[in-house]
C-alpha positions as CSV (number, residue, x, y, z in Angstrom):
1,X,53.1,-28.9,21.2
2,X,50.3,-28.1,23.2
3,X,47.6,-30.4,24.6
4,X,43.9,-30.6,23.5
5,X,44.9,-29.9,19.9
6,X,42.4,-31.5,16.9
7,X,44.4,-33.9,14.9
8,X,44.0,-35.8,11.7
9,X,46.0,-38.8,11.2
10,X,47.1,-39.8,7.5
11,X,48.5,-43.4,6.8
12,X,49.0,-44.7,3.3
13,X,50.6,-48.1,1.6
14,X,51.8,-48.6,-1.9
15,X,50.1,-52.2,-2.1
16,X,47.0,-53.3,-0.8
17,X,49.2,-56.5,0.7
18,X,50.8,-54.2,2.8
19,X,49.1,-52.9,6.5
20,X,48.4,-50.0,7.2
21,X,47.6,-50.5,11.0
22,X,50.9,-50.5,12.3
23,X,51.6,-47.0,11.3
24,X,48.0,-45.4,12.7
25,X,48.9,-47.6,16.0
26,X,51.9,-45.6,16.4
27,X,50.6,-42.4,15.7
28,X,47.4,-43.0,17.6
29,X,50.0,-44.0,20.9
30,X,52.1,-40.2,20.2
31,X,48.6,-38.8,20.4
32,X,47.7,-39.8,23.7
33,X,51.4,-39.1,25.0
34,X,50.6,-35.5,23.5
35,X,47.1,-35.5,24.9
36,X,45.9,-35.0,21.3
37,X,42.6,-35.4,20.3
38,X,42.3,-37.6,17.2
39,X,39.0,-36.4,15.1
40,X,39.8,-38.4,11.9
41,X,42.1,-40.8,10.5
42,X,42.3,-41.1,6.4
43,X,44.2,-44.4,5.0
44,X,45.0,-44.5,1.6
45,X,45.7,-48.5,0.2
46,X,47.8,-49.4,-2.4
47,X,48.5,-45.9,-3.9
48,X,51.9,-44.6,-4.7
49,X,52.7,-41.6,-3.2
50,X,53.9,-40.5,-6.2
51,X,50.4,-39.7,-7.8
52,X,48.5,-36.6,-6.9
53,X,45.9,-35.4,-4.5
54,X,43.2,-36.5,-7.1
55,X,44.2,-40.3,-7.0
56,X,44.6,-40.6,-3.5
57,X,41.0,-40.2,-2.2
58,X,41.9,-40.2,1.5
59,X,44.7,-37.7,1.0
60,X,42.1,-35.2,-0.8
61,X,39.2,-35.6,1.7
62,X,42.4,-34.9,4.4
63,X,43.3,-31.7,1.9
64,X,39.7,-30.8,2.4
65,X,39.4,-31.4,6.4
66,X,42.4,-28.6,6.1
67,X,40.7,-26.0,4.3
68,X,37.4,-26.2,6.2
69,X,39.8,-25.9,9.4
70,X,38.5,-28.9,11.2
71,X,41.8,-29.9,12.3
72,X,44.8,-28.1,14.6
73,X,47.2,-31.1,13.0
74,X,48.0,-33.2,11.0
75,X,50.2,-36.9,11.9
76,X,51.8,-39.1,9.5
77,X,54.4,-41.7,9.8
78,X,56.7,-40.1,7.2
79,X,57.5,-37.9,4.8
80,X,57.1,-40.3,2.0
81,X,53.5,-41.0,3.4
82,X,52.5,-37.9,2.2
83,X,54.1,-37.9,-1.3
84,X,57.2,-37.9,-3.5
85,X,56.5,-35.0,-5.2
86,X,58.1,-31.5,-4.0
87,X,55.6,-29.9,-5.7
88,X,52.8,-31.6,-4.1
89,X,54.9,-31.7,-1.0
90,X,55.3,-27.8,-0.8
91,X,51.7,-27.5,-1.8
92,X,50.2,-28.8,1.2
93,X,52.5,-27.3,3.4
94,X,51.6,-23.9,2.0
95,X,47.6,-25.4,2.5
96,X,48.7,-26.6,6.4
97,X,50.0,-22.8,6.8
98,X,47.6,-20.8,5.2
99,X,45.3,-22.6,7.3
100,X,47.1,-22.2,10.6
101,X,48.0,-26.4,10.7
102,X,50.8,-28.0,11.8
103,X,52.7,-31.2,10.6
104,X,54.1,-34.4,12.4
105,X,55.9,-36.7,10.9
106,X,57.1,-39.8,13.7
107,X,59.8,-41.6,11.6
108,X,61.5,-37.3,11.3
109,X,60.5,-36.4,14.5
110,X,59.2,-33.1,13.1
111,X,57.4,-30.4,14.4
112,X,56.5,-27.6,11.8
113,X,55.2,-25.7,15.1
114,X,58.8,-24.2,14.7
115,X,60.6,-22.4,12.5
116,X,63.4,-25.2,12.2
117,X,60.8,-27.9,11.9
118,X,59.2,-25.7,8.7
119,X,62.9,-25.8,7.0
120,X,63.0,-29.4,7.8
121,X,60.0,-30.6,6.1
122,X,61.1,-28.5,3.0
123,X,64.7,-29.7,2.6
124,X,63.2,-33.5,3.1
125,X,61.0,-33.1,-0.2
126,X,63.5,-31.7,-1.7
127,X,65.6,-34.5,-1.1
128,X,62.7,-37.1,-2.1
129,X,62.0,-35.8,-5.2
130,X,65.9,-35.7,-6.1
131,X,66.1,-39.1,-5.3
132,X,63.2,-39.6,-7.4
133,X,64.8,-37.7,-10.2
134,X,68.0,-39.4,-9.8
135,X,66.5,-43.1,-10.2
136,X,64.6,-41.9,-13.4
137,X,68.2,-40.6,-14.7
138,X,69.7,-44.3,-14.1
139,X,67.1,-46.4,-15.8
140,X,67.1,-44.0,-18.9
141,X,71.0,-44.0,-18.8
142,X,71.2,-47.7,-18.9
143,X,68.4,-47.9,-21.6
144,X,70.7,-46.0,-24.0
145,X,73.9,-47.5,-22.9
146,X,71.7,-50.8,-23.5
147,X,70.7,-49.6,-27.2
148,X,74.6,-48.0,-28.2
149,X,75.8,-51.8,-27.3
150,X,73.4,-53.4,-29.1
151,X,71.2,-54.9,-26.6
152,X,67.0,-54.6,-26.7
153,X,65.7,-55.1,-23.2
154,X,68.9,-55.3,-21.6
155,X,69.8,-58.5,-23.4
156,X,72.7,-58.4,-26.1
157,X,71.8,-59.3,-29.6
158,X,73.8,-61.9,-31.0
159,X,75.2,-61.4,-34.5
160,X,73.7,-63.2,-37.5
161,X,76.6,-65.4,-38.2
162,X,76.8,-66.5,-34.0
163,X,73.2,-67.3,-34.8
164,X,74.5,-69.4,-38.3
165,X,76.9,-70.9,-36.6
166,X,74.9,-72.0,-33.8
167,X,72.5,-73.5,-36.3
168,X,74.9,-75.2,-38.0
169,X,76.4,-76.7,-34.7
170,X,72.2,-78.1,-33.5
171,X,71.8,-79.4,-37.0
172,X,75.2,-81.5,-36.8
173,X,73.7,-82.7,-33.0
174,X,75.9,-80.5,-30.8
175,X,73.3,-80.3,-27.5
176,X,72.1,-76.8,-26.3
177,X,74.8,-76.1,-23.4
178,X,77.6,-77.3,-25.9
179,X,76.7,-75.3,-28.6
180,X,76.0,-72.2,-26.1
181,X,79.6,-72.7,-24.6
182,X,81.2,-73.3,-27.6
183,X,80.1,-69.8,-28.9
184,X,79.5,-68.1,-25.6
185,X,76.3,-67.0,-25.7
186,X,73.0,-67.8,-23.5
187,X,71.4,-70.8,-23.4
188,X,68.1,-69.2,-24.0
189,X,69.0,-68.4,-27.4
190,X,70.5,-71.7,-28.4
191,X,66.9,-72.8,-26.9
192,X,65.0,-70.3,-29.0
193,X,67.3,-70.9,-32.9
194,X,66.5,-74.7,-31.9
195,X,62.9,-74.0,-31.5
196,X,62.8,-71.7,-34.6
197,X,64.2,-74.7,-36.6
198,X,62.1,-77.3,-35.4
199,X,59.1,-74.7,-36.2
200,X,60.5,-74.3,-40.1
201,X,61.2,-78.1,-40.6
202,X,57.7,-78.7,-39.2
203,X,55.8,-75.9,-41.6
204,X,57.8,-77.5,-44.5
């Protein structure tokens, strides 16, 4: 890239625990190498990246810096800085071209000031929003796997007459771990059929 150009840096964290100053140090650092001029710097704190222009303030007033062309670039740290949506991703690559703005991203080394940079940035958010995708697809598979076996929140119900038994076994002084090896189920729920007896014999 050339010297002299305008740049906008963008830095965003998921928590506001998290810093954001490491990332704008690095990317302020690549602009003097490049002899950039940095004109504005937009930090979104403790926003996904998975939520839209609209709820990330800073990302929408960078959106708007585009369109009025008062930047040549734009830096970020990463792709995922930006977002994890392809649609939002391929949005505001569509709003850097139209606009005649280029992209860097430090952690991809990419430079959309070239053709193979351009096919870069698209195949990464294609990527990110499979991943996306594909974590969605494993918590709903183990919810239903979770419900066919029985289990509500991941834990397994224990049949009524385990729970009987188990009863049976506290009310004839078996302790809690005893009675919870005995029939091989959690403690926790020996704990919770004692406390549920102690309750009844206490409203009687």
């Amino acid at each position: 890239m050339s010297g002299g150009k305008r740049v906008a840096l963008y830095v965003r964290v998921s928590t506001d625990g998290q810093s954001t100053e490491n990332q704008r140090q690095e990317l302020q650092q690549v602009a003097e190498r490049h002899g950039w001029k940095v004109v504005a710097t937009y930090v979104d704190r403790g926003v996904s990246g998975a939520k839209g222009r609209e709820q990330r303030p800073q990302f929408n007033a960078l959106w708007q810096a585009v369109a009025r062309r008062e930047v040549d670039l734009v830096a970020s740290w990463s792709v995922d800085r930006l977002g994890r949506s392809l649609q939002d991703l391929v949005s505001f690559l569509g709003e850097l071209r139209a606009k005649g703005v280029d992209l860097y991203l430090h952690q991809q080394g990419l430079d959309t000031s070239t053709p193979a940079g351009k096919a870069m940035f698209q195949m990464m958010g294609v990527f990110a929003e499979f991943e996306r995708a594909m974590i969605v697809e494993r918590v709903k598979a183990g919810l239903q796997r979770a419900r066919k076996e029985g289990r509500v929140g991941g834990r397994p119900r224990v049949p009524s007459r385990i729970e009987e038994r188990a009863r049976q076994l506290l009310a004839e002084g078996t302790g809690i771990r005893k009675t919870a090896e005995l029939l091989g189920i959690g403690v926790s729920v020996v704990q919770r059929l004692r406390a549920e007896a102690a309750y009844v014999k206490h409203a009687r």
